[in-house]
N, C-alpha and C positions, 0 to 999 in steps of 0.2 A: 504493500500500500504506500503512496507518495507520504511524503512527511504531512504530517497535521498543519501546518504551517502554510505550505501552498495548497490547501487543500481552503482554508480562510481564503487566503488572500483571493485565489481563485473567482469564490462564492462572492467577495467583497464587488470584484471588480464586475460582475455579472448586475450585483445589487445597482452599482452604479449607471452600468450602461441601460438596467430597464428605467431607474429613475430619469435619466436624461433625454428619456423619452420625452416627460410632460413638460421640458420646456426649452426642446428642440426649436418649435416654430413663436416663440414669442415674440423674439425679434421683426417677425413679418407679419404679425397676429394684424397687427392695424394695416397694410400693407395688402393682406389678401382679394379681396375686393378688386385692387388691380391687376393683380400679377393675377388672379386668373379667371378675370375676365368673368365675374359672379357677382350676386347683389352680398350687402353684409352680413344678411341671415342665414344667407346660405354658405358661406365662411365660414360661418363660426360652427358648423356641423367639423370642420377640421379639428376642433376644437374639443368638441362633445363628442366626439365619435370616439377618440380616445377614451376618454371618460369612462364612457357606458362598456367597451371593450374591457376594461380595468375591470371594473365592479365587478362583472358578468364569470369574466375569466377568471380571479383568483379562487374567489371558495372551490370552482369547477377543479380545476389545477390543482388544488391539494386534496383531495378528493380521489382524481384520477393519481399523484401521485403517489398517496398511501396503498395503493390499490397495484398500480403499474411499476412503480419505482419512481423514485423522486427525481433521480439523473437523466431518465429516459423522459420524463415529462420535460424537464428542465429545459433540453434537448431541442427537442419540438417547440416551445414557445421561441427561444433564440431562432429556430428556425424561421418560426413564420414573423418573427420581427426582423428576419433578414427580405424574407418574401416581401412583408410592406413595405419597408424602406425604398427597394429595389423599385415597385408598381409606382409609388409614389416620387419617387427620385426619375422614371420614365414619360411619367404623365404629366402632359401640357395643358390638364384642365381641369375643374375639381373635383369629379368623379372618380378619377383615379388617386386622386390625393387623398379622398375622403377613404376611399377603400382603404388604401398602403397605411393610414391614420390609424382606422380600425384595426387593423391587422398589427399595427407597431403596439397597441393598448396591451394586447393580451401577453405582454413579456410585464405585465407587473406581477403574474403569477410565481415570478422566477424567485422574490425575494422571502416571500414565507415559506416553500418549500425547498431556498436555499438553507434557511434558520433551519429547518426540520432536518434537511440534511445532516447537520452537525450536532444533533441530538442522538444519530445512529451513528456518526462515524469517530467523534473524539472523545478523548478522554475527560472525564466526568469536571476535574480541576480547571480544564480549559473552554467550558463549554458556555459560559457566563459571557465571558470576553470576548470571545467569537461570535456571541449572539449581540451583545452591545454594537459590534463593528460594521457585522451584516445589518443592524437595524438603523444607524447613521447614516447608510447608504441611500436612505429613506430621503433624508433631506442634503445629504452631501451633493450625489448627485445634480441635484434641481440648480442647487446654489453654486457649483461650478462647472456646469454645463452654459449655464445662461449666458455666462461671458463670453464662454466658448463660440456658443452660436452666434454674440451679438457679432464677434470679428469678424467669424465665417460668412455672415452675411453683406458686413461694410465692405467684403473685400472681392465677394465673386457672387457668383446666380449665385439665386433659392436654390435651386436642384443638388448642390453641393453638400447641402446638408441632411440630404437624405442619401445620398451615396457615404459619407461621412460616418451615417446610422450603419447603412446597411453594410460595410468595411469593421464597424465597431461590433457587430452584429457576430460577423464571417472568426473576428479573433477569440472571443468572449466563448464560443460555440468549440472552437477548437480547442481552448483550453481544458472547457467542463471535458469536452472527450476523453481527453488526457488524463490531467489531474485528479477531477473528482471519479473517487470510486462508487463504484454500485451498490447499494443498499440492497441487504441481503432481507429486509423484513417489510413483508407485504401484510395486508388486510385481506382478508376473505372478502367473501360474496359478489353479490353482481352489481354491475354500473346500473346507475337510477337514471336512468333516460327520461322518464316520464318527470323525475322530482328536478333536472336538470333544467328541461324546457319551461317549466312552472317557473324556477327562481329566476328561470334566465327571461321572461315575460314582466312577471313582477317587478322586477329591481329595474326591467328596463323602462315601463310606466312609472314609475317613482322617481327614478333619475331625471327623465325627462322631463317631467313637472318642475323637479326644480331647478335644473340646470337650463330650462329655456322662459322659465314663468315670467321674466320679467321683457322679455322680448314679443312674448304672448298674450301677456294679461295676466294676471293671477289670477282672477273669475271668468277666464277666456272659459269655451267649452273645451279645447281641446287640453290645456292646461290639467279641468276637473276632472277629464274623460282619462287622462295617462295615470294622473296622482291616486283616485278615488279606486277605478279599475287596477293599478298596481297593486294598492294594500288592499283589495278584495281577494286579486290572486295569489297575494301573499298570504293572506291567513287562510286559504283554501291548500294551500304549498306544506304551511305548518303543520294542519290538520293531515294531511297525506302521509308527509313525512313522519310525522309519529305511528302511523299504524303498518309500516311496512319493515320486514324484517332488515333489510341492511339498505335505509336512507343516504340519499347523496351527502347532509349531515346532519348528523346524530345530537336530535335540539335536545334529549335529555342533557349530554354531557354539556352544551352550550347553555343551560339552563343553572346549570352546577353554578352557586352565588360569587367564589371568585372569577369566573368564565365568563360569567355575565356583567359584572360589575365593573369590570376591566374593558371587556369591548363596549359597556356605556364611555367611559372614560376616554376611552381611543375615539368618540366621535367628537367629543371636545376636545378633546387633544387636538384633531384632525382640525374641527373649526379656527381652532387659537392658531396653527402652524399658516393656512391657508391665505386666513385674514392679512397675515403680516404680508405673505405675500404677496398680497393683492395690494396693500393699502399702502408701502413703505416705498417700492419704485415707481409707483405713479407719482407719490409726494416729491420722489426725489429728481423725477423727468418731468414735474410739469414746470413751467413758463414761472420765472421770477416776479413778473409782474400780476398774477395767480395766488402768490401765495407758494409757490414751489420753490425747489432748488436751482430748476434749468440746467441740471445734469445731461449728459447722453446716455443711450443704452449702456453702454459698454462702461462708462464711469458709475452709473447707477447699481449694474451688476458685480462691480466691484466693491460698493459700500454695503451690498446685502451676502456676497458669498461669505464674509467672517464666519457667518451663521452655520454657514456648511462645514467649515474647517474647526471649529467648535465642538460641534458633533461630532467629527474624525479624531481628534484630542482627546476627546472625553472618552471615548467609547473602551479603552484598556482602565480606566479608572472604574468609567463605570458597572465593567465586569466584576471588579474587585470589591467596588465597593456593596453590589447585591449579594455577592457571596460571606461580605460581613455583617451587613445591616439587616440585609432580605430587599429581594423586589419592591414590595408592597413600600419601603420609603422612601427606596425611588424611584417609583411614579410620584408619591409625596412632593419630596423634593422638585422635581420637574414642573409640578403646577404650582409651587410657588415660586417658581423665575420666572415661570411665564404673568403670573398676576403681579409681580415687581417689575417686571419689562414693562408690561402696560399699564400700568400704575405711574412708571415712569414717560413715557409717552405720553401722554395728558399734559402732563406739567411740561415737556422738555422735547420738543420738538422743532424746535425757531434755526436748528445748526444742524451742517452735514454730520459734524460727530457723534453727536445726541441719535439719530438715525443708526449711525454706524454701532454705538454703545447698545443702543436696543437691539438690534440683529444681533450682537455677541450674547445677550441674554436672553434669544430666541433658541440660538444655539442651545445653552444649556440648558433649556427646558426642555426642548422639542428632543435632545440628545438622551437625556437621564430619563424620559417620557417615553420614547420609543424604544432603549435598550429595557426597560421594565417591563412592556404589556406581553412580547413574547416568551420573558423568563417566566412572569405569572400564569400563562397560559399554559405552559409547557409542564409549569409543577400540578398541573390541576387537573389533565389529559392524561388518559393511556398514549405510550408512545405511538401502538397502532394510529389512535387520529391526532400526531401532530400535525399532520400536512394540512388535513380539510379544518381544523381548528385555528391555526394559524393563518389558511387562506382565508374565514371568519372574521377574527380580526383583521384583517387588511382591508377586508368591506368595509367595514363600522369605521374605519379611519378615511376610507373612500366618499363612506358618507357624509361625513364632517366636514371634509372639505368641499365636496361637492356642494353643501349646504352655504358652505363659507361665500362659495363663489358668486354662486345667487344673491342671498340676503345682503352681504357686503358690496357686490355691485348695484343691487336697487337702493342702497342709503345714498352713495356714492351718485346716485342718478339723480336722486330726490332730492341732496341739496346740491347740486351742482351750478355753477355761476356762470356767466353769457362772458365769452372771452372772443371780441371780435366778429360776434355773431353763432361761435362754437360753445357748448355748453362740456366745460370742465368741473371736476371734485374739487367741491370750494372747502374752507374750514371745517365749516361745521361737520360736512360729509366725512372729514378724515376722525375727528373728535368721534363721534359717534361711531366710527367705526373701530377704533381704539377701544370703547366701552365694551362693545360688542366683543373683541377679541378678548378681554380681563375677565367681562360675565362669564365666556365658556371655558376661562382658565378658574376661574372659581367653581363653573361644574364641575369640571374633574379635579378638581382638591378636593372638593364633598364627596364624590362618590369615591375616589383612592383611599379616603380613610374608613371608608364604611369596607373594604377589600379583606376578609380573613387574611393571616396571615401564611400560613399553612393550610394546603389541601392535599389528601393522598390521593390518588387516583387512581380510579379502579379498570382492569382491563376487562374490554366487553366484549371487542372480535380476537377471534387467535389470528396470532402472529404464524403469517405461512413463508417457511425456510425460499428461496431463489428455484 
């Protein structure tokens, strides 16, 4: 077997390349409209397509890899995030983009059933630290990708950066070949086809609602028709899923009070991460005369990637420190930097620094945040379902953000200021959106503490030998 070492690092760099997916196209997000030759709603499906691919694919993805193997799934998603890239990186129009989009989504599967990997293959000492690093990748990625893209874009075509994906795609694929070994411990029984199309129905009416409500209406019909209709299929899905002998996932063990109290947690966690995102480079690209900094891209994503590199820092600490403390206080810890990040924001926001200073305690919140929800989940699981419990959690954090994106751009809309005849995020909008990021780091403070400390975990399916 390869050393434990590159066997991380590996998995690390996988984690990286699916995050760097979501904010591959930012730099052109406002830009798409021209370059190809579409109205702005129908752009922003470039946008959403990912999205809904994400949600959709991960619980499926650990799922299929407890079941198939976790490498061989692994495998396949680099795959087809190489096929998108490629489709999207070929096409001169948005149909093709939208597809290769979709198709780049489903590599976010790769980083919970990378975590699960290293649950079956390292030693028990190292397993903490390893999960802390793979789970930074969460937000490292995003935060030093963005710069990435913004250069690759000031300096050649759009198409560059999907050939870019798909070349990151081709290394990332060859590596797992190599390095990561196969997991010899499978899950019994059969694929849930019928529970598969249900979640994958539901979650995609629910997203939809709120990832497009404010472009639609929020009392639009089509709005009520995705949102009302998702959570009917959804709890027609739960109902199902409880009465069938071996469920796509197992909502008793999801039910389990630390499993469940932790993925509420990861959806304000997910809100609180999102928010900043959304809220700190637009403060920091908009027009001086606004109220902003009058940054560029590329300076902008310089003053937010700290955040990313925070989380890369933290993450051997913060292995160390769950194996002395326990999980359960840090997550603690993590939603209280984030409710001092924006606590601090409120007051302190008139200077590039101040900006810069928040992002580094985004950093260690969203870092000591995200290396805790899959150490707690993992202590509370038979090892059979880490994969679909951990793809679980990555939903509920998908949710959060997705939620983030929504509500945080209709405040942003609603008080927005006439700049030249264009309506830009005036004060108030950014304020308010600051509160809103603190309120959901004060949910997950509240429900982290309410988190038992200890859970054993009971195994429910046998573990089937290779």
């Amino acid at each position: 077997m390869p050393r434990q070492g590159a066997i991380v690092a590996v998995l690390a760099i996988a984690g990286l390349a699916s995050s760097f997916m979501f904010t591959l196209v930012v730099p052109i997000q406002s830009k798409l409209p021209e370059l190809l030759n579409a109205s702005r709603e129908d752009t922003a499906w470039v946008v959403t397509s990912t999205l809904l691919a994400a949600a959709v694919m991960t619980p499926i993805a650990g799922r299929l890899g407890d079941m198939y193997g976790k490498r061989r799934i692994v495998l396949v998603l680099l795959a087809v995030m190489v096929l998108g890239s490629v489709i999207a990186a070929a096409s001169p129009g948005i149909v093709g983009v939208i597809v290769g989009r979709t198709l780049q989504g489903a590599v976010t599967g790769v980083i919970p059933l990378g975590i699960s990997i290293l649950r079956d293959v390292l030693h028990e000492d190292r397993v903490d630290a390893a999960i802390a690093l793979i789970s930074a990748t969460l937000g490292v990625g995003g935060a030093l990708g963005l710069p990435i893209s913004a250069l690759i874009t000031e300096r050649s075509d759009w198409h560059v950066l999907f050939w870019v994906a798909a070349a990151l795609g081709v290394i990332v694929f060859v590596l797992v070949l190599w390095i990561v070994p196969v997991s010899a411990l499978r899950t019994g029984g059969r694929f849930d086809y019928l529970g598969t199309a249900g979640l994958a129905v539901g979650l995609i009416g629910v997203l939809l609602a709120v990832s497009r409500g404010n472009e639609w209406g929020w009392a639009s019909p089509a709005v009520l028709a995705c949102g009302l209709g998702g959570v009917a299929v959804l709890l027609v899905w739960g109902w199902y899923e409880l009465r069938i002998p071996d469920p796509l996932l197992d909502l008793r063990v999801a039910a389990r009070r630390p499993v469940l109290l932790t993925n509420l947690a990861s959806i304000a966690f997910g809100f609180s991460l999102f928010a900043s995102n959304v809220v700190y480079p637009q403060l920091l690209e908009l027009p001086a005369v606004a109220g902003g900094f009058g940054l560029s891209l590329v300076a902008a994503s310089l003053v937010v990637m700290p955040a990313g590199l925070v989380m890369m820092v933290l993450s051997p600490f913060s292995g160390q420190l769950a194996r002395t403390v326990g999980p359960k206080l840090l997550l603690v810890l993590g939603a209280i930097a984030l409710v001092i990040t924006y606590a601090f924001t409120l007051v302190f926001s008139s200077e590039v620094w101040q900006i810069l200073v928040a992002n580094i305690g985004i950093g260690f919140g969203i870092g000591f945040g995200y290396a805790a929800m899959p150490m707690l989940i993992m202590r509370s699981v038979p090892q059979s379902e880490t994969g679909a419990s951990n793809g679980l959690n990555a939903l509920f954090r998908s949710l959060g953000t997705s939620t983030a994106a929504a509500v945080v751009g209709a405040v942003l809309a609603t008080y927005a200021i006439d700049l030249d005849g264009t309506p830009v995020p005036g004060p108030a909008g950014f304020q308010a959106s600051f509160l809103l990021g603190g309120a959901a780091a004060v949910v997950a403070l509240v429900v982290a503490l309410f988190i038992p400390r200890r859970h054993a975990p009971e195994e429910r399916h046998p573990s089937l030998p290779e």
